[in-house]
C-alpha positions in Angstrom: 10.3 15.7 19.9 6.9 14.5 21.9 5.2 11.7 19.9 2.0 10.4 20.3 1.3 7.3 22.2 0.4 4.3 19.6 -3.2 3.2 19.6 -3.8 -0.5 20.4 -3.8 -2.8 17.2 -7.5 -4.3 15.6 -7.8 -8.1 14.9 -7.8 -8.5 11.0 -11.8 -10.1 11.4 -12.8 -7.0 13.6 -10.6 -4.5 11.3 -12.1 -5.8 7.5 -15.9 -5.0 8.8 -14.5 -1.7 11.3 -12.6 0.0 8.2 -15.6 0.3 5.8 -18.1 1.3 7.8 -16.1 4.6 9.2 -17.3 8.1 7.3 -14.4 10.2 6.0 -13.4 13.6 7.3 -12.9 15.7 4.5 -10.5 18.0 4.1 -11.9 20.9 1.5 -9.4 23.5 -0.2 -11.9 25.6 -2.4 -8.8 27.3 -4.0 -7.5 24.8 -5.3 -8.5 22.3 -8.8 -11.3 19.7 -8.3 -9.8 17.8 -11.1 -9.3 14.2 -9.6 -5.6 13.8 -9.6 -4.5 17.6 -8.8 -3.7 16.2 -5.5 -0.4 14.2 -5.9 1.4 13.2 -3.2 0.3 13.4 0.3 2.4 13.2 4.0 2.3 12.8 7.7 4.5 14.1 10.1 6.8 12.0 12.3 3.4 12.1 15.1 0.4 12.2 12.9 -0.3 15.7 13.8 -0.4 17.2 10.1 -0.5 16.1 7.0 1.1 17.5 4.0 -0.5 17.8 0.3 1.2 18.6 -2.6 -0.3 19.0 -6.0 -0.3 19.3 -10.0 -2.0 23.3 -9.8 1.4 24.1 -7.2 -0.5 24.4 -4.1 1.4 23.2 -0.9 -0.5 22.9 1.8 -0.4 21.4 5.5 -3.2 20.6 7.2 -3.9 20.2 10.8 -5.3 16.4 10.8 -7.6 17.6 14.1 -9.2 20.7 12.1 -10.1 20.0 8.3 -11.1 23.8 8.0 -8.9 25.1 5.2 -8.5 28.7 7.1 -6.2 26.9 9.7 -3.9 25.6 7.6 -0.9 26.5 6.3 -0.1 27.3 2.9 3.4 27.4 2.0 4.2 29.3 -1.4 7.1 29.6 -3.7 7.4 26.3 -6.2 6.4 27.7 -9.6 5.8 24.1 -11.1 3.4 21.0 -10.2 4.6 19.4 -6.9 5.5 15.6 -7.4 6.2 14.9 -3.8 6.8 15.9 -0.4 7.9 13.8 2.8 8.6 15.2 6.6 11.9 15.3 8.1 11.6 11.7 10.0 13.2 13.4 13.2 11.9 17.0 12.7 8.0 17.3 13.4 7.7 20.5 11.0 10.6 20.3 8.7 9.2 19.3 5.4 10.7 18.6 2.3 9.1 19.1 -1.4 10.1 18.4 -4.8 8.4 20.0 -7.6 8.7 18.6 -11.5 11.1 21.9 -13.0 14.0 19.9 -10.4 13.5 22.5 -7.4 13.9 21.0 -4.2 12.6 23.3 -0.6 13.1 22.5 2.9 10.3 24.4 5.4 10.1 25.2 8.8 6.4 25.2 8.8 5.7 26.7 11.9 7.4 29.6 10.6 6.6 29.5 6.2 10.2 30.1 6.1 12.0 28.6 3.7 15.5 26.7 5.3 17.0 26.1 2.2 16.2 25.5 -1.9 17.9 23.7 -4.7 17.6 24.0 -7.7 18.3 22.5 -11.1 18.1 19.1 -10.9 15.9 18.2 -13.9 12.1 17.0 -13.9 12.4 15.8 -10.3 9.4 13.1 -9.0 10.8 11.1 -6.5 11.7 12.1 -2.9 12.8 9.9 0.3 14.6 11.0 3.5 17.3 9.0 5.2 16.5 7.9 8.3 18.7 10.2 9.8 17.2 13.0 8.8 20.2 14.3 7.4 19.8 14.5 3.7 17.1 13.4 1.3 17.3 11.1 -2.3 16.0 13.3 -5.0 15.2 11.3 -8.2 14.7 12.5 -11.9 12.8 11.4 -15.2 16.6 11.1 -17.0 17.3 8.2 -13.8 19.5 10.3 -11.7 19.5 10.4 -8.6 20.5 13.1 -5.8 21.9 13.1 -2.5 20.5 16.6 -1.4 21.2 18.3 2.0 18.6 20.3 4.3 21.7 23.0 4.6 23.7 23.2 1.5 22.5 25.0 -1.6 23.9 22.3 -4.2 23.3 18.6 -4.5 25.8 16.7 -2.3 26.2 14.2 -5.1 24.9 12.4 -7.8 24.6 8.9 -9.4 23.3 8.1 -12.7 21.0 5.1 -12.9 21.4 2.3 -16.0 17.7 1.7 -15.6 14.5 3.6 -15.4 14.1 4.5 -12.0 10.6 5.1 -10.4 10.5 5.1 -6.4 12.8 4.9 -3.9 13.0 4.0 0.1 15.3 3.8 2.8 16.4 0.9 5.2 15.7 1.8 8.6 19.2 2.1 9.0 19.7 4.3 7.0 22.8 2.5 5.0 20.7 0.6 2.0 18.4 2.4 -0.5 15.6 0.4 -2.2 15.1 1.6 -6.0 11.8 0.1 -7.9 12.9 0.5 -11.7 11.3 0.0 -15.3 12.0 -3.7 -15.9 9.7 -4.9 -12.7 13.1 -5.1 -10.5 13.9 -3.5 -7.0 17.9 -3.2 -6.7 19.1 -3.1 -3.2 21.8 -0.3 -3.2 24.6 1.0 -0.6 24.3 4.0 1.0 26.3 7.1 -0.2 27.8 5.0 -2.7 25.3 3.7 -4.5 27.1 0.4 -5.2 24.6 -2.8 -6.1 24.4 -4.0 -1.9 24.4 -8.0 -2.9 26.8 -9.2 -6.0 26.5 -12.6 -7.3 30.2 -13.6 -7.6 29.8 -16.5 -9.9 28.0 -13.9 -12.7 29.2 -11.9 -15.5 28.7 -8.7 -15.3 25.8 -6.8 -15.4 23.9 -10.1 -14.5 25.9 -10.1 -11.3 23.9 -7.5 -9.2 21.4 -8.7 -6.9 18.0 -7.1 -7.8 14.3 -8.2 -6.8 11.9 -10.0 -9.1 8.5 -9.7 -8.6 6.8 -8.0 -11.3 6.1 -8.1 -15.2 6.0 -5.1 -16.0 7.4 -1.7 -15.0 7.3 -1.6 -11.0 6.2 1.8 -9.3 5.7 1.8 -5.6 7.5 0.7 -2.3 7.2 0.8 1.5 9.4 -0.6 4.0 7.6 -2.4 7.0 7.9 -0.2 10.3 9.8 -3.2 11.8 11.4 -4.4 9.1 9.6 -7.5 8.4 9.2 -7.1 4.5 9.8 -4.9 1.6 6.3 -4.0 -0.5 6.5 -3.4 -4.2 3.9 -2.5 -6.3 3.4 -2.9 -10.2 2.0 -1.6 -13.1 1.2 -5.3 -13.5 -1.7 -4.6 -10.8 0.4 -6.6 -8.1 1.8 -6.1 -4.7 4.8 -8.1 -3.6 5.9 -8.8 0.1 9.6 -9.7 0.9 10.7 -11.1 3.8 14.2 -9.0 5.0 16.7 -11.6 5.6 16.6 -14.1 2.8 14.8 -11.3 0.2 12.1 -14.5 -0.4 9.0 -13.1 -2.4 6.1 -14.7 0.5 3.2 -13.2 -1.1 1.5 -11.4 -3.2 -1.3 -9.5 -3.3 -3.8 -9.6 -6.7 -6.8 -7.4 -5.7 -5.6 -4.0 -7.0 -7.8 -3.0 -10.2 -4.9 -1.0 -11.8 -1.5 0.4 -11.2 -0.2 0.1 -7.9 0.8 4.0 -7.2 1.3 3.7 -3.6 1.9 2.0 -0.9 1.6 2.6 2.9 1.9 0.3 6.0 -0.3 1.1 9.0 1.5 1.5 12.5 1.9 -1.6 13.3 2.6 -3.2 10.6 0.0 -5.4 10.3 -1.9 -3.7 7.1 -1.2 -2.4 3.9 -3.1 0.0 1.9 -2.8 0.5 -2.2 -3.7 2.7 -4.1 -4.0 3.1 -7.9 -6.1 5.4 -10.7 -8.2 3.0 -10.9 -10.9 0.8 -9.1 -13.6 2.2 -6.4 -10.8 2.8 -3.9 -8.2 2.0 -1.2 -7.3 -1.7 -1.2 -6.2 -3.1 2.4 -4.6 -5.9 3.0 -3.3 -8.1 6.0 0.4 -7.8 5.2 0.4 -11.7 7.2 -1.1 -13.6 5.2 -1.9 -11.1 2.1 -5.7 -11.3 2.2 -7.6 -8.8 0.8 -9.3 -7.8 3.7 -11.9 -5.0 2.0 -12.3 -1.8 -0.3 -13.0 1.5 1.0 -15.2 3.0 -1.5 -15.1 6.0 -2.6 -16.4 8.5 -5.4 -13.6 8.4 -7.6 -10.4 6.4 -7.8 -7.7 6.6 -5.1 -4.1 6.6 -5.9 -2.2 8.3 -2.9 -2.8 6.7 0.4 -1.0 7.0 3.4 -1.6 5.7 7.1 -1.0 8.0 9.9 2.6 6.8 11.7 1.2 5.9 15.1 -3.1 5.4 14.6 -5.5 3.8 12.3 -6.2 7.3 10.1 -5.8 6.5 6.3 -5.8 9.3 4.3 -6.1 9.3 0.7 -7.7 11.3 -2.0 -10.8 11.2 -3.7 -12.3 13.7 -6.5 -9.0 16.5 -6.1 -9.4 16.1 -2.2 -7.6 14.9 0.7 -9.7 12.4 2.8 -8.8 10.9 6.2 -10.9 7.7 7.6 -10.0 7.1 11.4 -9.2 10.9 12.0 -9.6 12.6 15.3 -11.5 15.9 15.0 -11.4 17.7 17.5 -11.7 21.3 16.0 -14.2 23.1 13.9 
């Protein structure tokens, strides 16, 4: 798989003033709800070619980042419920994964439309996250179970029931740890298949004995792994982003500046800035993920809760007023 050469990285002092003054591309599907959160879940592809958009009305949609036009695109139909998320194969450019809220789960060849393989019955799935592998995906549902699903098999490989709301989850880049934010502010750090608590406290009773993450006061919602493994981001309903360093699991900062919920997360390609978003505010929040200044706001028309940074460029795309936006795009097309 070709990927794209990485652009060169911006100084934080040239990147606070460069950021805000770029004009969005915007990426128009007149068939689809205006409403401001229909669009909920948005993805790149391993090279930042397309980017994926999955929302509440059912529409899944990939869009060429280069050509905003919504008449070359490809729409990919079948899921007869709200989309909650979707996520590209990590070593596949055009395999993509979505899981919609009635617990159906489809894998796409979207060169093709075709539909690789679907699974269904899992509940009222919301969370999604590939290993990094790209051998099976972690599905997880509203009743705190989670899914080990497989791009080829028609039935959930396994499953493990959670003893805590569960909200997000992420892969290690190694593919042998999964990250799960829950209900009560914690990350737990679990092994992968098993599912086991990773770090176990052998001086503590039981359940106090597992290993979890701290950061929040209230229910925690959002996480992003660094691209080089530096730190762990977590974000709250509690308004705040945490960073943790990967070695020691030290909380070094925190970020304060988001206006609401922290409903995503997303690191830039080199790691050096983090975007939030949340329902409310005036928009994306960045941040140098260094020294966790808030470097600026982007502004837009209505709040912006999904962001996401291309893997290998500055292009942030996020919503605003039931559309995808991309600042930092490359259009080349009509």
């Amino acid at each position: 798989m070709a990927r794209m050469a990485s652009k060169t990285s911006v100084a934080p002092e040239r990147f606070k003033t460069l950021i805000p003054s770029l004009k969005p591309t915007i990426y128009n599907d007149p068939g689809t709800s205006r409403t401001p959160n229909n669009i909920r879940t948005i993805a790149w592809n391993p090279t930042g070619t397309y980017i994926a958009t999955g929302c509440a009305d059912r529409t899944l949609r990939v869009w060429n980042a280069d050509k905003p036009n919504v008449r070359q695109t490809t729409d990919l139909k079948g899921h007869a419920a709200p989309i909650e998320k979707v996520a590209f194969n990590p070593v596949k450019d055009l395999e993509l994964c979505s899981v919609s809220s009635d617990g159906v789960v489809r894998f796409w060849d979207v060169k093709t439309k075709q539909v690789l393989n679907e699974v269904k019955g899992l509940g009222s799935t919301f969370t999604l996250a590939w290993s990094p592998r790209g051998d099976c995906v972690v599905v997880g549902n509203k009743d705190d179970q989670l899914y080990v699903v497989s791009p080829t098999e028609s039935t959930p490989v396994s499953m493990h029931q959670q003893s805590v709301p569960t909200n997000s989850i992420a892969f290690c880049w190694s593919g042998e740890r999964v990250f799960a934010t829950t209900g009560d502010g914690r990350t737990r750090i679990l092994g992968f298949p098993g599912f086991e608590p990773a770090y176990v406290f052998d001086y503590k009773p039981e359940p106090d004995a597992e290993f979890k993450l701290t950061g929040h006061t209230s229910s925690c919602v959002s996480i992003e792994l660094h691209p080089f493994n530096r730190y762990l981001a977590t974000g709250g309903t509690d308004s705040l982003i945490s960073l943790w360093e990967t070695e020691e699991w030290n909380c070094v900062r925190t970020a304060t500046k988001m206006n609401g919920p922290v409903r995503s997360l997303s690191f830039s390609f080199d790691g050096l800035y983090l975007a939030g978003g949340s329902e409310e505010g005036s928009g994306p929040e960045i941040f140098n993920s260094e020294t966790g200044e808030h470097l600026c706001t982007y502004k837009t028309t209505t709040a912006a809760p999904i962001v996401a940074w291309a893997p290998n460029r500055y292009a942030l795309a996020y919503t605003d007023g039931g559309h995808l936006r991309v600042i930092g795009a490359s259009t080349g097309g009509k």
